[in-house]
C-alpha positions as CSV (number, residue, x, y, z in Angstrom):
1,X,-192.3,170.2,113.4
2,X,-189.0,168.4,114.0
3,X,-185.9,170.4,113.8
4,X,-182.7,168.5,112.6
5,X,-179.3,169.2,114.4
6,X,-176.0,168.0,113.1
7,X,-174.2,166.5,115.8
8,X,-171.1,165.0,114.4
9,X,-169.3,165.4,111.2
10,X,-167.0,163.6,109.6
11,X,-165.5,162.9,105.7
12,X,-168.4,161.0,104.9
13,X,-170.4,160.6,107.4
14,X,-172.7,162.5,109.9
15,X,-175.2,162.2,112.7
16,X,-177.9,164.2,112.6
17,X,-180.1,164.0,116.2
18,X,-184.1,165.0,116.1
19,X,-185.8,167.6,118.9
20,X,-188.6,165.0,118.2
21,X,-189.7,161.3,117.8
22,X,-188.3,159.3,115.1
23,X,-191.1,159.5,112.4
24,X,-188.9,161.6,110.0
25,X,-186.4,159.1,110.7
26,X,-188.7,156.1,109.9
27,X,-190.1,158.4,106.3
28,X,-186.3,159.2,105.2
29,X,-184.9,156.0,105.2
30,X,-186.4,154.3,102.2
31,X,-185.2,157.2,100.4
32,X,-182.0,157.5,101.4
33,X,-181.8,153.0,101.1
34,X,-182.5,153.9,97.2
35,X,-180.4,156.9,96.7
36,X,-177.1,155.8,95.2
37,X,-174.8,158.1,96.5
38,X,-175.4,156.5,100.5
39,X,-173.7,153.6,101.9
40,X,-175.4,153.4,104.8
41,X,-178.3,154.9,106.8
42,X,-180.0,153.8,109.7
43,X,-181.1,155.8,112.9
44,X,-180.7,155.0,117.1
45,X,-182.4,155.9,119.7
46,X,-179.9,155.9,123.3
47,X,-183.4,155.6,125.8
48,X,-187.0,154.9,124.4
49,X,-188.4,157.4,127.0
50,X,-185.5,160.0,127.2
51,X,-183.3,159.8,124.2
52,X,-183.1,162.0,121.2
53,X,-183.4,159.9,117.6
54,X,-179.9,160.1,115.6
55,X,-180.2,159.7,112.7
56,X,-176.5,158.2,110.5
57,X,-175.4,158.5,106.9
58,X,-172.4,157.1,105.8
59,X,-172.0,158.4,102.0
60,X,-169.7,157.0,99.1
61,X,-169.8,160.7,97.4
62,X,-171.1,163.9,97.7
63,X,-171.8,165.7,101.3
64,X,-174.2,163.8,103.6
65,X,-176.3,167.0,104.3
66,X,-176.8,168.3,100.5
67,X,-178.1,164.4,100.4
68,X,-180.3,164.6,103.6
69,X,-182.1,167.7,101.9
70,X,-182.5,165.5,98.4
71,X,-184.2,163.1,100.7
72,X,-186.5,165.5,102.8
73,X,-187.6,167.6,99.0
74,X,-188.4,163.7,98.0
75,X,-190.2,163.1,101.4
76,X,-192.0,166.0,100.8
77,X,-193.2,165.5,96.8
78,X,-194.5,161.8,98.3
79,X,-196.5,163.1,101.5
80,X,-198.0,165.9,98.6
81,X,-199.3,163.2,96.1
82,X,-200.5,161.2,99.1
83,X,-202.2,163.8,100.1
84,X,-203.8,164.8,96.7
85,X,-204.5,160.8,96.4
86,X,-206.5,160.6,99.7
87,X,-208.5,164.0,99.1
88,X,-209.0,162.4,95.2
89,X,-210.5,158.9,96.9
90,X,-212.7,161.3,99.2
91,X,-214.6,163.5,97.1
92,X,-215.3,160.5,95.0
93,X,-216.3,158.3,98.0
94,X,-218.8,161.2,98.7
C-alpha cells in the first residue's frame, strides 16, 4: 500500500512524494487531467533506482488535497467495477 506525504505546500499548489513506485501516480493522473478544478498535474521522479515519485498539482480553486482525495475515491470506484467486470467475463468464460 503506498502512503502519500505532502512535502510542499503552497496557495495552489502541492507536492505530494510516494513511500512507493509511481503506479498511483500513473492511475491518478487521468483523473485529475479531467477534473476541472486542476491546472496542472504531472509527477517526477529525481533517480529511477533511488528516488521517491512526487507527484504536483497546481489548482485554479479549491485545496489541492480535498482534490487529490476526489481523485483517489474516483480511482477507487474504477479499480471496483474493473474488478466486478473481470470476475463478470470469468464466471461466464467458465
Amino acid at each position: 500500500m503506498s502512503e502519500l506525504r505532502l512535502v510542499s505546500y503552497e496557495d495552489k499548489h502541492a507536492i505530494f512524494e510516494s513511500d512507493n513506485d509511481h503506479t498511483l501516480f500513473l492511475l491518478l493522473l487521468p483523473v485529475l487531467e479531467e477534473d476541472e478544478r486542476v491546472s496542472e498535474a504531472s509527477f517526477a521522479i529525481d533517480h529511477p533506482q533511488i528516488g521517491r515519485p512526487k507527484l504536483i498539482i497546481r489548482v485554479k480553486k479549491g485545496k489541492p488535497e480535498e482534490i487529490i482525495r476526489d481523485a483517489l475515491k474516483t480511482v477507487e470506484k474504477q479499480l471496483e467495477k474493473m474488478k466486478k467486470d473481470l470476475q463478470k467475463a470469468l464466471k461466464e468464460g467458465a
